[in-house]
N, C-alpha and C positions, 0 to 999 in steps of 0.2 A: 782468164777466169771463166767466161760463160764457154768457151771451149770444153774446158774440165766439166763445166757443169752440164753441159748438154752427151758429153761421153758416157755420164753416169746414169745419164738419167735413160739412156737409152739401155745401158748397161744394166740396169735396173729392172728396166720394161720385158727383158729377154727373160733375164729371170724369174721374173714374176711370170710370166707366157710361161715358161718353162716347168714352174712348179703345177700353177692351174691343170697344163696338157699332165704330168703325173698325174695328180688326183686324179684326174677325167681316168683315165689308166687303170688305175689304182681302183676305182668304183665300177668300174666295169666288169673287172677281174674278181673283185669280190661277187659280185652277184654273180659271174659265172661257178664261183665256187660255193656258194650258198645254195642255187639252183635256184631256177626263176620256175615261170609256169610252163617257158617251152623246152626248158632242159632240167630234172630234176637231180639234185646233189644224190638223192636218197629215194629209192625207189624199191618196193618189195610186193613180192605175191606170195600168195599162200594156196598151193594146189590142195587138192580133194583129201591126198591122203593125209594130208596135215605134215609137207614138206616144206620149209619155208626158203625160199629163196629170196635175197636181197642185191642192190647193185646201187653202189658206194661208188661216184664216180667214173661211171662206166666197166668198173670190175663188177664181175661177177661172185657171189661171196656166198657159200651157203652155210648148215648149222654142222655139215661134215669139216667141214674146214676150220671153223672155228674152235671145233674138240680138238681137231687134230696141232691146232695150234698152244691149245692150250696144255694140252699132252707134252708136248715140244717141251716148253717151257718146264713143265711141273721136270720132267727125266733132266734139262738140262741143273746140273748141279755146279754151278761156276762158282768159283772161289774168288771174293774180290779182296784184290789185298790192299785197295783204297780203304774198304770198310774195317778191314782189321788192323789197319796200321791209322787210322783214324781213332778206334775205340780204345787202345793200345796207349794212345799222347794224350785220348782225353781221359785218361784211368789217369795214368802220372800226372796230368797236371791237376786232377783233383786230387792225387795223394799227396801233391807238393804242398798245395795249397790248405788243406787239412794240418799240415805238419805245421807247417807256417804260422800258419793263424793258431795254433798250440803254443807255441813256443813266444809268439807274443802276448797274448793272454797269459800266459803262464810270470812273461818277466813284468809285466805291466801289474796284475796280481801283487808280487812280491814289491815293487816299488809302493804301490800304496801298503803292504802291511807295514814295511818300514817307514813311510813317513805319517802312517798314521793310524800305529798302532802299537 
C-alpha cells in the first residue's frame, strides 16, 4: 500500500512539474507575441510624405498592400454552397414548421368549437 502510494505521489509531483514548466512556456510565448518593450508586436512609421508603413510581427505591411488585398477580396466572387444549402434547410424547416403549427391550430380550433360550442 505505501508502495502504491509513494508511486502516485511521485507520479503526481511530475505532473504537476510538468504543467508549471507549460504555463512558464506558455507566458513567455505570450508576451513574445503581445510584444514587450524590447521586441514590439506592432510597430509603425509615418514618413514625410504621409506614407505609412507598419510591421506586424516582423512583416513588413504597408497601406499598398492592404488595398491590394482588399481589392483581392472584393473581385474574388466565391460561391459557397455551405451557405446555400444552409439557407435552403433553414427556408423548409420554417415552412414545415409554419405548416405544422396551422394544421394544429387549426384541429385544436375545431375541437374546442365542438366541445364547446
Amino acid at each position: 500500500m505505501i508502495r502504491f502510494f509513494m508511486k502516485s505521489l511521485v507520479l503526481v509531483s511530475v505532473l504537476l512539474f510538468g504543467i508549471l514548466l507549460g504555463m512558464q512556456q506558455v507566458s513567455e510565448q505570450m508576451d513574445k507575441m503581445k510584444g514587450t518593450e524590447s521586441n514590439g508586436a506592432l510597430e509603425w512609421t509615418i514618413e514625410e510624405n504621409g506614407k505609412v508603413e507598419a510591421e506586424v510581427l516582423g512583416q513588413e505591411i504597408t497601406s499598398h498592400d492592404i488595398k491590394e488585398k482588399q481589392e483581392k477580396l472584393e473581385d474574388i466572387e466565391a460561391y459557397n454552397v455551405f451557405s446555400d444549402l444552409g439557407a435552403k434547410v433553414s427556408g423548409f424547416i420554417s415552412e414545415l414548421l409554419t405548416v405544422t403549427l396551422t394544421i394544429i391550430t387549426t384541429i385544436i380550433n375545431k375541437l374546442f368549437y365542438l366541445m364547446f360550442g
